[in-house]
C-alpha positions in Angstrom: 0.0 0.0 0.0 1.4 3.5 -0.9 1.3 5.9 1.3 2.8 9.6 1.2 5.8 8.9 3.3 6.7 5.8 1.0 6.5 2.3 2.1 7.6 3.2 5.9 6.0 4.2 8.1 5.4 8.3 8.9 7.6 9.6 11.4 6.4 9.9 14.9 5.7 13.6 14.7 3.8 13.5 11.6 0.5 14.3 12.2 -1.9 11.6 10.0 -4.5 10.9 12.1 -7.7 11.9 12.6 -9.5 12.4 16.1 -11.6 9.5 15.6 -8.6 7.2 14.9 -6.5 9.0 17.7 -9.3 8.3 20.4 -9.4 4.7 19.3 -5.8 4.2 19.6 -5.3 6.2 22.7 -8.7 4.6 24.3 -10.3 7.9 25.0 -13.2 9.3 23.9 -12.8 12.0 21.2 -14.2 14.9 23.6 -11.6 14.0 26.0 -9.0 14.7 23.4 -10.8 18.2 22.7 -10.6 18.4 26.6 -7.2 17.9 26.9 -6.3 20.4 23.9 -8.0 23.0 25.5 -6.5 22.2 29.0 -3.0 22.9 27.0 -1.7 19.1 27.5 -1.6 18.5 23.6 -1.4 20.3 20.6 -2.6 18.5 17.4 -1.7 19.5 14.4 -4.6 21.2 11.9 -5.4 20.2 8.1 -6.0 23.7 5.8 -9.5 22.9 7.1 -8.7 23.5 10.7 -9.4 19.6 11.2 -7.1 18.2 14.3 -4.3 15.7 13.1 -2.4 13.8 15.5 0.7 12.0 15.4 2.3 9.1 17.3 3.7 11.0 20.1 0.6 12.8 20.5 -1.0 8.8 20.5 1.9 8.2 23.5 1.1 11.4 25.4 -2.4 10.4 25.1 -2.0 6.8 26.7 0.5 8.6 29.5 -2.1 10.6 30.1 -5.3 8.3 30.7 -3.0 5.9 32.5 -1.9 9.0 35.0 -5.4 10.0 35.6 -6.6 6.5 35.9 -3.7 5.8 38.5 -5.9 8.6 40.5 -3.6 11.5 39.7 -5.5 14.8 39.0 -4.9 16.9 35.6 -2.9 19.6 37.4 -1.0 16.8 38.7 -0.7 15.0 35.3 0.5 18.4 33.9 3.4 18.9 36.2 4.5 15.5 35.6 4.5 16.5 32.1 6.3 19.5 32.5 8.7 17.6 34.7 9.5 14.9 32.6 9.6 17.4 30.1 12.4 19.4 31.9 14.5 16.3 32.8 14.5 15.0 28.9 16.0 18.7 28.1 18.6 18.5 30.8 19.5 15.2 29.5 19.7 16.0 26.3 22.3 19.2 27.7 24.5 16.8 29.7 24.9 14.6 26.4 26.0 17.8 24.4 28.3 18.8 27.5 30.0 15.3 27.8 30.5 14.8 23.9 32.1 18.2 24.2 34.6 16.9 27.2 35.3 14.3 25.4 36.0 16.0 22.5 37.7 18.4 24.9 39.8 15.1 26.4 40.9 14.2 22.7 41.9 17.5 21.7 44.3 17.7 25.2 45.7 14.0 24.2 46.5 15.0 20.6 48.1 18.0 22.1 50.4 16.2 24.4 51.2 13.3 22.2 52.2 16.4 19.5 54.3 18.2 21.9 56.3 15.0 23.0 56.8 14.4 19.3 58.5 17.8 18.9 59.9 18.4 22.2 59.7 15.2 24.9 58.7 16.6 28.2 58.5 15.0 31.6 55.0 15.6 31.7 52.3 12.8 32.5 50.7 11.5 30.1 47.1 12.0 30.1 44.7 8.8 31.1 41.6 7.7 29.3 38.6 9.5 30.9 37.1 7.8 33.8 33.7 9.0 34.8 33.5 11.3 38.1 37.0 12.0 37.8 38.8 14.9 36.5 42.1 15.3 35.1 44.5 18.3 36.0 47.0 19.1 33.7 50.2 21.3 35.8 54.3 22.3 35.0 56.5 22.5 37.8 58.2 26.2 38.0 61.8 26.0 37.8 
């Protein structure tokens, strides 16, 4: 069957599915999914038309959703989890970026070194493969 994205499957942020579709395959009632678009907890996207599209992360927000408020927890509440869990993928996503660039950093100091002993040996240590938690400290003795 072809569909617009190919033989694959769309990407999960496409937005290809209607409300009907989405409330089956979330388990919720299509007013609920009006409900929670009003409440601010999903943004669909819109056809031309101004019809409400939703993708497969907005199906997964859905279902994290209904099983939140059916564990008891309140929409304020299941917002602030959202916003939490929210926070903590971003702050992930920054200490990923910030250790690439250590190690990047790490490289750049061993190249360094190893170049410098080339040209001129030193008696300077050489450095040791990153360990996580600890730090290395790089010093020359005054003479």
């Amino acid at each position: 069957m072809a569909t617009p994205f190919g033989s694959e499957p769309p990407p999960p942020e496409a937005a290809v599915f209607v409300i009907s579709v989405a409330a089956e395959l979330s388990g919720l009632h299509p007013q609920t999914l009006r409900t929670y678009e009003r409440m601010g907890l999903l943004t669909p996207g819109r056809t031309p038309g101004g019809g409400r599209r939703y993708s497969y992360r907005d199906i997964e927000l859905l279902r994290v959703i209904a099983e939140l408020t059916g564990s008891g927890i309140g929409i304020e509440g299941v917002r602030r989890i959202l916003e939490l869990e929210a926070a903590v993928a971003t702050l992930r996503a920054q200490r990923d970026e910030l250790l690439a660039e250590l190690d990047a950093a790490h490289e750049a100091l061993r190249q360094a070194i190893a170049a410098r002993q080339q040209a001129a040996p030193s008696n300077l240590p050489a450095v040791p493969p990153r360990v996580t938690g600890q730090s290395v400290v790089v010093w020359r003795r005054h003479s």
